[in-house]
C-alpha positions in Angstrom: 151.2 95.5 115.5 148.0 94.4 116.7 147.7 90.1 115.6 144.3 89.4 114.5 144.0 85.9 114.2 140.7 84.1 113.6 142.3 80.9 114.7 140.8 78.6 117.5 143.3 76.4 118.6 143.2 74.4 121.8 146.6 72.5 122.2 147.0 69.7 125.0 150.7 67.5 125.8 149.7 64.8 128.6 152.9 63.9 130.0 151.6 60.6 131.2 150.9 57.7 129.5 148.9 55.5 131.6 148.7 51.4 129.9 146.1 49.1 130.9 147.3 46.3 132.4 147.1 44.4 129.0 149.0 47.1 127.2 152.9 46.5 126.9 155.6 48.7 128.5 159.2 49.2 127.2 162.1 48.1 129.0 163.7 51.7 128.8 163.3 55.3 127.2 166.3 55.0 125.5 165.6 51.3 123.8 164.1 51.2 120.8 160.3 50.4 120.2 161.2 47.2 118.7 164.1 45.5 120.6 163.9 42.9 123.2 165.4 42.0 126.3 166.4 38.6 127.5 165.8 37.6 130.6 168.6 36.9 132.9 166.3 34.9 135.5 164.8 32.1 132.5 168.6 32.2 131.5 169.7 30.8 135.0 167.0 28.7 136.1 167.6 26.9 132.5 169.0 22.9 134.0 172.1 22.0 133.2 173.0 19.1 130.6 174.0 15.9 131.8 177.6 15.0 131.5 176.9 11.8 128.7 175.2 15.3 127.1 177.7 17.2 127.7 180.3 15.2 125.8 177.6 14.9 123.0 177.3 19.1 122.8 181.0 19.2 122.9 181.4 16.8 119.6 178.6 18.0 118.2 179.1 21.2 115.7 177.9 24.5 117.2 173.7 24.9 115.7 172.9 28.0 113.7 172.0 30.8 115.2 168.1 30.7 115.9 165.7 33.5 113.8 164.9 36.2 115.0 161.3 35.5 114.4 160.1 35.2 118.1 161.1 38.8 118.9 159.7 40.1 115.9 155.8 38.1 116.2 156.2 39.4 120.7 156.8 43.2 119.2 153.8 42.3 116.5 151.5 40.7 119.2 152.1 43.8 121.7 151.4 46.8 119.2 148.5 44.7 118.5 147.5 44.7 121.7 147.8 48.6 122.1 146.4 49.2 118.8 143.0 47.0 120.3 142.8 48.7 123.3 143.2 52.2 121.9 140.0 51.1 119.8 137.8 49.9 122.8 138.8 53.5 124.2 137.3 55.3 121.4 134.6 53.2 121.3 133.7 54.6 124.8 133.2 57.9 123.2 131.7 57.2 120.0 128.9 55.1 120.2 128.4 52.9 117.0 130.7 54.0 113.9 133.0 51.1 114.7 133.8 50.8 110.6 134.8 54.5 111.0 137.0 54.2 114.0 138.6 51.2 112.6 139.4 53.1 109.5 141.1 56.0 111.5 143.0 53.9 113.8 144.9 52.2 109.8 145.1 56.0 109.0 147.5 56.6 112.5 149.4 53.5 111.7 150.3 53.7 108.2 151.1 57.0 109.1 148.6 59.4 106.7 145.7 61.9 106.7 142.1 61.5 106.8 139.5 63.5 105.8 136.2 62.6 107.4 133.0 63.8 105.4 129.2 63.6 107.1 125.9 65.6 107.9 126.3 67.6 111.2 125.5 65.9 114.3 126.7 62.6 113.9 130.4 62.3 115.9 132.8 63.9 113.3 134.7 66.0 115.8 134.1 63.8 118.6 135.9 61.3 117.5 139.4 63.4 116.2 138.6 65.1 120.0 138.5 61.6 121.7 141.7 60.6 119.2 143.2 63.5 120.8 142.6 62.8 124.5 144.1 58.6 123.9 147.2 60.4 122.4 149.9 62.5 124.6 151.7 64.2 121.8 150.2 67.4 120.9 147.1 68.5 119.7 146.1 71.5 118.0 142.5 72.4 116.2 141.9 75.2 113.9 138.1 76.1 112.9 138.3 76.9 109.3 136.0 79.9 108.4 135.4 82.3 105.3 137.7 84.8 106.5 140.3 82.7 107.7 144.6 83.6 105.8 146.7 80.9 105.0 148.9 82.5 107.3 146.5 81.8 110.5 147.2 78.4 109.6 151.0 78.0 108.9 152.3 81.0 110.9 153.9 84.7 109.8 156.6 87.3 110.9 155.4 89.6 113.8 158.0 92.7 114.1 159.1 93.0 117.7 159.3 96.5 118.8 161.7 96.0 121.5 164.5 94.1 120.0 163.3 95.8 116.5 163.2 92.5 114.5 160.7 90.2 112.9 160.3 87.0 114.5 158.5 83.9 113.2 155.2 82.8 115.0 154.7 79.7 114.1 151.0 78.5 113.6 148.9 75.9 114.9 150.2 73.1 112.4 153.8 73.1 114.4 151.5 69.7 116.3 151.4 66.2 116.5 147.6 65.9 115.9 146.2 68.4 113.9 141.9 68.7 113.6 141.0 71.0 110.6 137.1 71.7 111.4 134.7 72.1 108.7 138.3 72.1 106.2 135.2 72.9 103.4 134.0 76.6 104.9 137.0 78.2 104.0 138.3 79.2 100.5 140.5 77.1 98.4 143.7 79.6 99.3 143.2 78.9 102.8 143.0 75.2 102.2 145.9 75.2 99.8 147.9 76.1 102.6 148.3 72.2 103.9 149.3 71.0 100.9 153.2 71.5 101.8 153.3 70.2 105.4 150.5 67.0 104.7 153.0 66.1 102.0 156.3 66.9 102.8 156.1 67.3 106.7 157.7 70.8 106.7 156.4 74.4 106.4 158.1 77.2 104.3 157.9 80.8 106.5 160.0 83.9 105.5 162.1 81.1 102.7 163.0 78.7 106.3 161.9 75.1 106.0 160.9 74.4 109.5 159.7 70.6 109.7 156.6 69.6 112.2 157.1 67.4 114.8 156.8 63.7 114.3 154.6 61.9 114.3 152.0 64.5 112.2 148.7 64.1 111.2 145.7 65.9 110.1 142.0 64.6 110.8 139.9 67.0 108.6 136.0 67.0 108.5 134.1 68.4 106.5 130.2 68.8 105.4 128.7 66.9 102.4 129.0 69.5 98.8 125.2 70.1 99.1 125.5 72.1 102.0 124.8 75.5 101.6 128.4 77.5 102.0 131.1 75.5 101.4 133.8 75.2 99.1 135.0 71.7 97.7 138.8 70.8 97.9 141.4 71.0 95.6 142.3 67.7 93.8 145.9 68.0 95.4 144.8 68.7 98.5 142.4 65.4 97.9 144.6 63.1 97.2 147.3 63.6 100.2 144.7 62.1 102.2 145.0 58.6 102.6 141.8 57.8 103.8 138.2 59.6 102.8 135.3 58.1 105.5 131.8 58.6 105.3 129.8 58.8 108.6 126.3 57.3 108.2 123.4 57.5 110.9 124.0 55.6 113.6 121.6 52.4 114.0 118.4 52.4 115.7 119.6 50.4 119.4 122.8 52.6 118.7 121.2 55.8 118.6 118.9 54.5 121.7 122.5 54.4 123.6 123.1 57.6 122.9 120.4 59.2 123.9 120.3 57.7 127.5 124.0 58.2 127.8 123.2 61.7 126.4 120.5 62.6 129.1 122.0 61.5 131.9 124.6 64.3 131.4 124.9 67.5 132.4 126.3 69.0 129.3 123.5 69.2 128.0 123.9 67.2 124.1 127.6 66.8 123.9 129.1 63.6 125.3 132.3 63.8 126.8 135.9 62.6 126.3 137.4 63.7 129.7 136.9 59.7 131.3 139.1 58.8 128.3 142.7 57.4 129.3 145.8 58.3 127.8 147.1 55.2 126.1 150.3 56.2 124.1 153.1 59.2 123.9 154.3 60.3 120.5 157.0 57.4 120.4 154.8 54.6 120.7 152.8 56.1 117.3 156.4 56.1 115.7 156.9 52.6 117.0 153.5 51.3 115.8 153.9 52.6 112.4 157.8 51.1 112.5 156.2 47.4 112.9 153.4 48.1 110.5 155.6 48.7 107.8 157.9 45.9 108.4 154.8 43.3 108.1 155.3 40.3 105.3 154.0 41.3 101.8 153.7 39.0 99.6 154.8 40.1 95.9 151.1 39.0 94.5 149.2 41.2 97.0 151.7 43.9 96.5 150.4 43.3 92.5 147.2 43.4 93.7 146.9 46.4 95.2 148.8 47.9 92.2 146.1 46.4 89.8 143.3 48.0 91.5 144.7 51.7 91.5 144.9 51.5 87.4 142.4 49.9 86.5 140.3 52.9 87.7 142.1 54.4 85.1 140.7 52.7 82.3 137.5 51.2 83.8 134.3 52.1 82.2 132.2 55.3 84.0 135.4 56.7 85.6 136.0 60.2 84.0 139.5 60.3 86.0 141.4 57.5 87.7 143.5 56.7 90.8 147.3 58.4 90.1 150.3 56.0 92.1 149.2 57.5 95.5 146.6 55.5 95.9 148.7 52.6 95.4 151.4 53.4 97.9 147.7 54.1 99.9 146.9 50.9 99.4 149.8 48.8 100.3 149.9 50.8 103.8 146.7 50.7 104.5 147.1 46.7 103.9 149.4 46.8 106.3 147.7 48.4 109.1 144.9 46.5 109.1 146.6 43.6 109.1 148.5 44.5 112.2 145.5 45.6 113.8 143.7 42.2 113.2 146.7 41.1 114.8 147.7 39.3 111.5 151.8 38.1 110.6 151.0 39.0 106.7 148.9 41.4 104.6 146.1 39.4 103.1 144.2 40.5 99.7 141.4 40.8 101.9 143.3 43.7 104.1 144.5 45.5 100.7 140.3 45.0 99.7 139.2 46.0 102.8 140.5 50.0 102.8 140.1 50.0 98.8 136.9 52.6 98.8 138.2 54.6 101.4 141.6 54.8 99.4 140.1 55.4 96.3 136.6 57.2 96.6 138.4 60.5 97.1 140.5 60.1 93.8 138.2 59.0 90.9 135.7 61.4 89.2 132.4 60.0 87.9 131.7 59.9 84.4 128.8 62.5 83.6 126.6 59.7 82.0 127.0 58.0 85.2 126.0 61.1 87.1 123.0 61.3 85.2 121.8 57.9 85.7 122.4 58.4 89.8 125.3 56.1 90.5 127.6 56.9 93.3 131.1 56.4 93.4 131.0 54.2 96.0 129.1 51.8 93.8 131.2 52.0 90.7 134.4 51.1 92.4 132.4 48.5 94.7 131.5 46.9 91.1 135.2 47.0 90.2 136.2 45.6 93.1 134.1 42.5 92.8 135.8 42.0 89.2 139.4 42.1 89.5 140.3 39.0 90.8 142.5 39.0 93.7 145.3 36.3 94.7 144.9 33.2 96.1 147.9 32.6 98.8 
């Protein structure tokens, strides 16, 4: 049986993971992310207690056991570290956009899916590209067409005519990092068919559940509604993205850059992402996402953030609201900007900060609204400046 499979996928596994001299190594493959070692050496060279001390330690009760807060802030302060440098390397590729990049690097930590929506030519797929070439898991692209199956995307049976059976080929969403190109060209059917693994991490083939490797995550891009051939997304598809980002022109001395970096090439407009290093394997990700979750949150914030998700869904002008998604959203997003600011607690200002790309994606306009010409983005920005947020 002849496979006809209008699928473009280009995988890559880097099994290096070369660390700038600032970036933190572990101990050990087989220690966890977030242990640490004592060292032997301070242990030794530590003087000893005088003997009118020593007879004062031995009367004196045993002290507590110290916290274990200084591991904890030395594992916080290094996958800070990483996380920073990982964002200067991206910021080699993509001139300008740092909003945008910032937003993509909370999406890898807290672990979720973002779709990325802007007019062609401005960095969309060179920024998942140069995600792709920092990261040594694997990475996978399919280019989503009109005439593209669900099945070119999740994988089908193939009959085998020499051992006479089916076997499963698995499809190009069996990856770490997944790039769904232009996810608005093909039909909702085809789209519908990463509504299973984004969610649940597994895919259904021939009634098997056959889960995706970890971590997994899908950096979609797509062209703005007005464009001539597309197809908008499916609310459920929506709203297992975490993030939604909006890719502006760049600025006038940033587009300058460009365009000199841009002309000095020899590939003619593309910039390149080959001078990129490798920075992390698929275990640091799990790691960084590990200390993200465990940062301090303070029950008010945690309030906060639920606050904001429902009052879109009474607030006046918003047709349909937020559903508890974007609340879970919120609280990780908080998170992972507040580990990449290199932050010990999740501040109402980190919860604020990823609240329209949380939420933008999940409320529908009121048509009076759309008349008048308001955009989302302003509605919830109004919102936002109303609901008071905690003082800590």
């Amino acid at each position: 049986m002849e496979d006809k499979t209008p699928v473009t996928v280009n995988k890559s596994a880097d099994s290096t993971n070369e660390l700038s001299p600032a970036q933190p190594v572990s101990p050990a493959d087989t220690a966890p992310a977030t242990e640490l070692e004592l060292d032997p050496q301070a242990l030794a060279a530590a003087p000893a207690p005088a003997p009118a001390a020593a007879i004062v330690e031995a009367l004196t009760p045993p002290p507590a056991p110290a916290p274990a807060a200084a591991p904890a802030n030395s594992q916080r302060q290094r996958a800070t570290q990483l996380a920073q440098a990982l964002r200067q390397e991206l910021q080699k590729a993509l001139i300008g956009q740092t909003a945008v990049i910032d937003d993509v690097l909370t999406a890898l930590l807290a672990g979720g899916h973002v779709l990325l929506e802007g007019v062609p030519g401005l960095g969309k797929t060179l920024l998942v590209r140069a995600l792709a070439r920092c990261f040594g898991g694997e990475f996978a692209r399919i280019q989503f067409t009109p005439d593209l199956m669900p099945s070119d995307v999740t994988g089908h049976a193939v009959y085998d005519l020499q051992s006479e059976q089916f076997k499963l080929r698995k499809g190009p969403v069996f990856t770490n990092l997944l790039l769904a190109d232009e996810i608005n060209r093909a039909p909702a059917k085809t789209q519908a068919a990463l509504l299973e693994v984004m969610q649940e991490r597994q895919v259904t083939l021939e009634g098997r559940a056959l889960p995706v490797a970890q971590p997994f995550m899908v950096l979609a891009t797509q062209n703005p509604i007005e464009q001539e051939g597309t197809y908008p997304l499916p609310e459920a598809e929506l709203d297992r993205f975490m993030l939604k980002l909006r890719m502006d022109y760049p600025q006038i001395d940033e587009e300058l850059s460009m365009v000199r970096q841009v002309s000095r090439s020899s590939r003619a407009d593309m910039l390149d992402v080959v001078p990129l290093r490798p920075l992390l394997q698929a275990k640091d990700v799990l790691a960084l996402q590990k200390i993200a979750s465990e940062l301090a949150l303070d029950e008010q914030v945690l309030d906060y953030a639920v606050r904001l998700a429902r009052t879109t869904r009474s607030w006046p002008g918003l047709a349909i609201g937020a559903g508890p998604r974007a609340s879970i959203a919120l609280v990780r997003g908080g998170r992972a900007r507040a580990l990449l600011r290199g932050g010990d607690f999740v501040t109402p200002d980190d919860i604020k900060g990823c609240a329209l790309a949380v939420l933008r994606h999940r409320v529908r306009l009121s048509p009076e609204l759309d008349i008048e010409g308001l955009s989302v983005d302003q509605v919830l920005q109004q919102m936002l400046d109303q609901v008071a947020a905690p003082r800590l």
